[in-house]
C-alpha positions in Angstrom: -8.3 -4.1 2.4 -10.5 -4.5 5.4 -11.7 -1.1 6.5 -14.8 -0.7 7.6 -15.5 2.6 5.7 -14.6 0.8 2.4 -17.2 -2.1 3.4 -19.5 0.4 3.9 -19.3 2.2 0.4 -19.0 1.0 -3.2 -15.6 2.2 -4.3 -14.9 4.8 -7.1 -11.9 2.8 -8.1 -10.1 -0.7 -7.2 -7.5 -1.3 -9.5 -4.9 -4.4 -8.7 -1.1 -3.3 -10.3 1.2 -5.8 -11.3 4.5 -5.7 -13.0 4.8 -7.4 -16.5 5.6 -11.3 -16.0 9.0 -12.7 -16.8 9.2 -15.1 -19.8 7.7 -19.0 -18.6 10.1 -21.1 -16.9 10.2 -23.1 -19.9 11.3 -20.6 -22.1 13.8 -19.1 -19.2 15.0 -22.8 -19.0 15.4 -23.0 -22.7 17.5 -20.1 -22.7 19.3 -21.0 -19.9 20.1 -23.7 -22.1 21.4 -22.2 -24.8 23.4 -20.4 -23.2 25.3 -23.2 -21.7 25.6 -24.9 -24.8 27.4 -22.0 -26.0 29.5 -21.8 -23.2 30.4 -25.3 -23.4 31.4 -25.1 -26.6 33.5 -21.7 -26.0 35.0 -24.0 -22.9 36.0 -26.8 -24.8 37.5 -24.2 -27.5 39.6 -22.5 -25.0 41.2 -25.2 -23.1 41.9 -26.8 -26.3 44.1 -23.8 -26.7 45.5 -24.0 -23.3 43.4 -21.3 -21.8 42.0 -23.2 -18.9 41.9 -20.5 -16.3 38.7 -19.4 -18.5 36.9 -21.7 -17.0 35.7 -20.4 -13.4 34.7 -17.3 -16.1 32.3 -19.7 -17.9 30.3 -20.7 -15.3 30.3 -17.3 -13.4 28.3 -16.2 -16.0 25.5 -18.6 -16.0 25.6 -18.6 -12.3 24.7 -14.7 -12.8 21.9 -15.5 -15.8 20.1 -17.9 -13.5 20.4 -15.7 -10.5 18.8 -12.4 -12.7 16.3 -14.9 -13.9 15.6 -16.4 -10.6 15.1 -12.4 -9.0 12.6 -11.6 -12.5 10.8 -13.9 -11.5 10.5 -13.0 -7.6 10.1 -10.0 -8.4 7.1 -10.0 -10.9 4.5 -11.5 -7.6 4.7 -8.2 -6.2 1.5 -5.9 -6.3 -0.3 -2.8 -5.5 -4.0 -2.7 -4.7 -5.7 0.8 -5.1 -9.2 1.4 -3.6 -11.0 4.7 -3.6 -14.3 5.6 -2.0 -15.4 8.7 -1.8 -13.9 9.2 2.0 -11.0 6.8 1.7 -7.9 5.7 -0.8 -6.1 2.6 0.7 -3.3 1.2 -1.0 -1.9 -2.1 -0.3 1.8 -2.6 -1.3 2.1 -6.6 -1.2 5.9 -7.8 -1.0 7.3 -10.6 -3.3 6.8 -12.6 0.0 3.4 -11.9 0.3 3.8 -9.4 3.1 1.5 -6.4 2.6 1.6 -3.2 4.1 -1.5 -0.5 3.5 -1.3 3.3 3.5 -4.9 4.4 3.9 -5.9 8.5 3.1 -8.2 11.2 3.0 -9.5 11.4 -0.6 -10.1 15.2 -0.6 -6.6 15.6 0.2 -4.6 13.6 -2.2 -2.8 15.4 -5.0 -1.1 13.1 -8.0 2.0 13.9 -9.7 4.0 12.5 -12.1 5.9 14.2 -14.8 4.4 15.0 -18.0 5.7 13.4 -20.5 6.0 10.2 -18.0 9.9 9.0 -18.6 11.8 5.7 -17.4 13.0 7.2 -14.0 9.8 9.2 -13.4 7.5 8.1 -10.5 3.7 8.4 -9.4 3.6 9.8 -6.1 0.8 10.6 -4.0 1.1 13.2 -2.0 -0.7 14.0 1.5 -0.3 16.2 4.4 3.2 16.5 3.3 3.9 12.4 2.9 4.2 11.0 -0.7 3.5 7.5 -1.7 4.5 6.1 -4.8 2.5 4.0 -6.6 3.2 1.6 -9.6 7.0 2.0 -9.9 6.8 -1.0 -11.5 4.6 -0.2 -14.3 5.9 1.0 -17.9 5.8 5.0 -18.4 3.0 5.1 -20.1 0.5 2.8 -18.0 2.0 4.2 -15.0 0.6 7.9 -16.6 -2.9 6.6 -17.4 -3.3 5.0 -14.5 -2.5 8.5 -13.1 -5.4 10.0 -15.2 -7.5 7.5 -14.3 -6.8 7.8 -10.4 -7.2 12.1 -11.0 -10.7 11.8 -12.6 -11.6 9.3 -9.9 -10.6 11.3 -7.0 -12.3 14.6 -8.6 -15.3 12.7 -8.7 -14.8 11.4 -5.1 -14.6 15.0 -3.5 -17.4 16.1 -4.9 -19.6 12.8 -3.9 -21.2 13.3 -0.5 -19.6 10.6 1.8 -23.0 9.0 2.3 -23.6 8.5 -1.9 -21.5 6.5 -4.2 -21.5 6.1 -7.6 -20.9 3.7 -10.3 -17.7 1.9 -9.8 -14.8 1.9 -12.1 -13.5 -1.7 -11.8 -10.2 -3.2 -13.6 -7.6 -5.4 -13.0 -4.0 -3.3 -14.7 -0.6 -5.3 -15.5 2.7 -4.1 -17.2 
């Protein structure tokens, strides 16, 4: 976030979203590793019996384990980083890769929704000029709501701070 207007004023708001991180590779390895044991033993089981075309079964599963392990984990370097000043809300959406794209807007014209009560499926989304942006999809119902509050009290106070003023900043670092 490299702006010139946000250099130029202390922000309202900078808030960095992350997902909740995955267990640690150790304990994903561990139970990686249990799960083959079991398998194993389910393996030697069924061919014992003469039910060898199990096999290829077996090991499709823990293919599939380490593969939804492997994309939790990808997954979870992803973040959002939300700025407000009071003449500018940038958000920068940074890709598991590390490629970031940033949707700056007019303050005064940003309206929040999300549905009240906040469910599983429901999203933040902030609307402009007809354009929504969704914000923390990643984050759990409820933290994905307060941070919704938090962001509404922050741009009320924004619109009615004179461009040139700025008041005390509200710093924090959220996670899942």
């Amino acid at each position: 976030m490299h702006h010139s207007k946000m250099s130029e004023q202390r922000p309202l708001l900078d808030v960095v979203l992350r997902p909740a991180p995955p267990m640690s590779p150790r304990a994903l390895s561990i139970v990686l590793g249990a799960v083959v044991a079991m398998n194993m033993a389910f393996a030697i089981y069924f061919v014992s019996r003469g039910a060898w075309p199990m096999m290829p079964f077996m090991g499709a599963d823990i293919a599939l384990l380490a593969w939804a392990f492997s994309a939790s984990t990808r997954a979870a370097r992803r973040e959002e980083h939300v700025v407000l000043t009071p003449s500018l809300l940038a958000i920068a959406h940074k890709s598991p890769e590390g490629a970031v794209s940033e949707v700056n807007l007019n303050p005064y014209w940003v309206r929040v929704e999300i549905a009240d009560p906040p469910e599983h499926g429901s999203q933040l989304t902030l609307w402009s000029h007809g354009k929504g942006v969704r914000v923390g999809s990643f984050l759990p119902p409820l933290e994905r709501a307060s941070f919704a509050e938090r962001l509404k009290t922050a741009l009320r106070i924004a619109r009615a701070t004179p461009a040139q003023e700025s008041s005390l900043p509200l710093r924090e670092g959220a996670r899942a």
